[in-house]
Every structure is written in C-alpha cells, then in structure tokens.
N, C-alpha and C positions, 0 to 999 in steps of 0.2 A: 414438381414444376414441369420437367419435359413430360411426363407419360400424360398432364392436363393436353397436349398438342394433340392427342391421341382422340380427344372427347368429341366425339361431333353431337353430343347436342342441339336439338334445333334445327340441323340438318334435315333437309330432305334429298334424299335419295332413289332414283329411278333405277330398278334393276329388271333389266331383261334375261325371258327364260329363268328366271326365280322361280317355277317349279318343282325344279327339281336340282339333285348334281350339283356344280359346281356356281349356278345361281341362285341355288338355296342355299349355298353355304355361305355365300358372299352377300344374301340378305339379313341373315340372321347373325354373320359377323356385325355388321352396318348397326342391327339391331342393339346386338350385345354394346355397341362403342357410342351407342344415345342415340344413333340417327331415326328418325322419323319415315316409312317407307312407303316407296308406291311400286310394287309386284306385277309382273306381264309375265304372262304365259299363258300357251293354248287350251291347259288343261283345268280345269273349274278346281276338282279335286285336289289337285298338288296347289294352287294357291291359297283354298280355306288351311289348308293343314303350316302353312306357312306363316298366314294371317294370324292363328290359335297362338303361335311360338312369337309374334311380334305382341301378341296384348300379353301373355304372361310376362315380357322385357320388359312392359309399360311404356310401349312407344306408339304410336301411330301408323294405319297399315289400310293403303288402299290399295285393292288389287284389281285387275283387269285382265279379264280373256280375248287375247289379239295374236292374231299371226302376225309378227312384228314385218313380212312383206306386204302387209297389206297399207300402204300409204297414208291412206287419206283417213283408217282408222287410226293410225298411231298420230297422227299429227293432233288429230281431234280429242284425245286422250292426252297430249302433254301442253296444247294449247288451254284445256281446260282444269290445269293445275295455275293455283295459284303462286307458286316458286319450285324450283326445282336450283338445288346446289350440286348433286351429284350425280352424271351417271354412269352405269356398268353397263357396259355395251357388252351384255356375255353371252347373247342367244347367238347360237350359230351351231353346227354338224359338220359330218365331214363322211364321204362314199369312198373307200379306198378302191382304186380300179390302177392298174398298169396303163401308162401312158396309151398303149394303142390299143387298148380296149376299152377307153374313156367315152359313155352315151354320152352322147350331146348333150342332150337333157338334162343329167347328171349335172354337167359342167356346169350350165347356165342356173342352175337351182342351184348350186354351193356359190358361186358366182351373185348370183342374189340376197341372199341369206347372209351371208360369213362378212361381204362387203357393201354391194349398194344397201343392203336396210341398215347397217352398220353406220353408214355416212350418212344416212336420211334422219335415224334418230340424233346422231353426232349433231348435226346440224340443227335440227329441230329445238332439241334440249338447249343449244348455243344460243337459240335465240327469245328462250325463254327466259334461260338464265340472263340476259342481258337487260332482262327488264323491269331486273331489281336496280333501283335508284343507287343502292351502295356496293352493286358488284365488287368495283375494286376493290372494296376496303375489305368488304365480308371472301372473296375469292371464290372461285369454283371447281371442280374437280370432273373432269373425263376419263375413265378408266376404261378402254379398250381390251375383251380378251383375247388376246392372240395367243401365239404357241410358241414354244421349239421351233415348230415349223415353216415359220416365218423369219428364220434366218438361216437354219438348216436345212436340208429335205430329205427323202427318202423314196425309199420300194413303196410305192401305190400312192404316192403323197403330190404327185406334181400337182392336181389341181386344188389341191387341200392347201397347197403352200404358197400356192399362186395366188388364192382369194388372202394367205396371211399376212405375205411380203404386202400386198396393196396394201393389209389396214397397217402395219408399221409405216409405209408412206405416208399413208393419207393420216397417222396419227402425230407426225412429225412436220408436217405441212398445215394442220391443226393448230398445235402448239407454235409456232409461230405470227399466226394469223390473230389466235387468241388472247399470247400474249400482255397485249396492251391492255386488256381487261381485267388482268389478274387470273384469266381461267386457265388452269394447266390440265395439259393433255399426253398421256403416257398411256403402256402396254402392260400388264402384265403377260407373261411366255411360259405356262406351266410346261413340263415334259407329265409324259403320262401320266395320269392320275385315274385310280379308279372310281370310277362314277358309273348309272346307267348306260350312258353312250358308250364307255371302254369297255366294258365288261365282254358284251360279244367277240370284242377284237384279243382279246387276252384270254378266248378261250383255248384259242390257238398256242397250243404249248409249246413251238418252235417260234411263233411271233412273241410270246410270251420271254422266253430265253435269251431271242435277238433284243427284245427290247431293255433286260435287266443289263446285258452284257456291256449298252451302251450308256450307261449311268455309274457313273465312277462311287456316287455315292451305293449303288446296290440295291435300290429299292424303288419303288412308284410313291410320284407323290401323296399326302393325305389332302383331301378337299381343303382341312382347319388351315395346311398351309398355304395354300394358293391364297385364300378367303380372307389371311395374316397380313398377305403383301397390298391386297385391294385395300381393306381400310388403311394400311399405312398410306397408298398413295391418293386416297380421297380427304388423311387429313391434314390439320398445318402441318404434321411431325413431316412431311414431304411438300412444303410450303418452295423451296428452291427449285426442284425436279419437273422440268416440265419437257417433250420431244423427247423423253427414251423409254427402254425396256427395261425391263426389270425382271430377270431370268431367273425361276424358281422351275431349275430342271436338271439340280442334283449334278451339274458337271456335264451336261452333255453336250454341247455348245463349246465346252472349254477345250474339245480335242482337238 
C-alpha cells in the first residue's frame, strides 16, 4: 500500500541537464518509478543515450538540446508540452576560485546558470502546471538541486554558495506562493558526489582528503542516492513536505 505512493505513473516529468551525472541519474530514477519524461541538455549525444534507457523502462521520453540560459528557448519548449507534473531543476556548475580572485565573468555565469535560469524554469513549469484543470487534486512536484553548500560553505565556494543559499530562498518562497495549488516545492542538498563535474575537483588528493575528513559517514555520495531522494520528493510518499531541504550529505551539515 505505501511503496504504491512511490509510483508516479503517468507523470510527467521535466529534468534539466539529464545528460549526464546527477540528471541522468535522476531521469532514469523518474523513469524506473513509471514517470513519463521530457530530457534538456546541451549535448545531442548524452540525451539519445538517455532516451534508449527511458524506451527500454517502457516510458515515454522527449528530449531537447537547450542551453537552459537561453530564455525564450526554454519557455517555448515547456509552453509546448501538453502537462508537465514534475520538475528537476538540476542543471547548474560551479568555478571554484578564492574570494578575491573571483572574474566577474565567472560570478555573473554561475549567478545565471545555478539561479536566474533556475527561477525562470521554476516559474515557467509553475505555470504550466497550473493549467491542468485538476491541479489540486492531481498535485505537483518542484524539486530544486541545491547542495551542502547552500547552507554551509567553504575555501573557493563563496560564489558557488551565494548562487545556492538564493535557490533555498527562492525555493521556500516558492512553496508558499504555490501552496494553495497543491504544488510543493523543496531542495535536495547532496555533499560531494562523484559525477563528471566532481571528478576534476577530487583529483586533488589533499581536496580529496579535506573533503572525506568532513563527512562523518566517510565516504562520497553515490548518484542512485541523490536520484533516491528526488523521486521520493516528486512523489505522494512526500505528499506533506513542501519549503525545505532534504540533506543527503552523510553528516556534513550536522557539525
């Protein structure tokens, strides 16, 4: 009876940066739990190979190649879906630099990326999803990736954590706004996890060492688990949970 709360079926779900990493793992979970998918990412290549793993699940899988800053492309890509119930807002990066060697540049692209196109499709998908006649009753799901970092920080993290703390705001300001719809809006907050994008940063065997030293449990997260926590909070099984985090980061937070 509860693991049926688990089933999204019939779902549709929008996952950004489904390419690769930790939005592929979180599409293909989506997939594995019945959801029906629609895949963004820049690269052609990583979404066929993605699309192949959603028809062998026996779900449904449109993809699309978008740079999710690019506005007036993504609006026209979710405006031209016929419903959308879920999305993963997981595209985003991060430039480690020391506060006072931070390029501008830098700042205002992680600053773009990680939160305005974050709150563009937030919003976008908000009002698509509203205009299904049984919202309330059917509900919807926002699933925000943020980090660790967004309630901690660290050595080379100030602007990485400054784009993260916004999207915990702006996901809790969200959730209150949406509310009345039935649409709940949360974070997941992995701690390190290996993926494409960490791998560079963990070659560094002294950042490597700092980084385990800070994890009580001893280890980096697996993508399956991050991937675990999104479908719980896109189904009813987290039908209550709306404005918080949900920290799958092994204890690091808890110091």
């Amino acid at each position: 009876m509860y693991l049926n709360k688990y089933n999204l079926k019939n779902k549709i779900a929008l996952v950004t940066g489904a390419g690769k990493g930790l939005g592929k793992a979180c599409a293909i979970a989506l997939a594995e739990a019945g959801s029906n998918l629609i895949i963004i990412s820049r690269t052609k290549k990583d979404l066929v190979q993605v699309s192949k793993i959603a028809k062998r699940l026996k779900v449904k899988c449109k993809s699309y190649v978008c740079d999710i800053t690019n506005y007036n492309e993504i609006k026209q890509i979710i405006n031209s879906q016929p419903k959308i119930d879920i999305l993963v807002n997981n595209a985003g990066t991060n430039i480690p630099e020391y506060f006072e060697k931070v390029k501008r540049e830098n700042m205002e692209y992680l600053v773009k990326i990680n939160t305005i196109a974050c709150f563009n499709l937030a919003q976008l998908c908000s009002l698509k999803m509203l205009k299904s006649k049984n919202r309330k009753k059917t509900g919807g799901s926002i699933v925000n990736m943020s980090s660790q970092m967004g309630h901690v920080s660290g050595p080379k993290r100030s602007v990485y954590s400054m784009t993260k703390f916004g999207l915990e705001g702006l996901t809790k300001g969200m959730a209150l706004d949406l509310a009345k719809y039935n649409i709940r809006v949360n974070t997941v907050c992995p701690t390190f996890v290996v993926t494409p994008m960490t791998k560079k940063f963990l070659r560094d065997k002294k950042f490597k060492k700092d980084m385990l030293s800070s994890i009580p449990l001893g280890r980096f997260a697996e993508m399956s688990e991050v991937s675990s926590a999104v479908v719980f909070l896109a189904s009813d099984a987290a039908s209550m949970i709306t404005g918080t985090s949900l920290l799958v980061d092994g204890g690091w937070t808890a110091r």
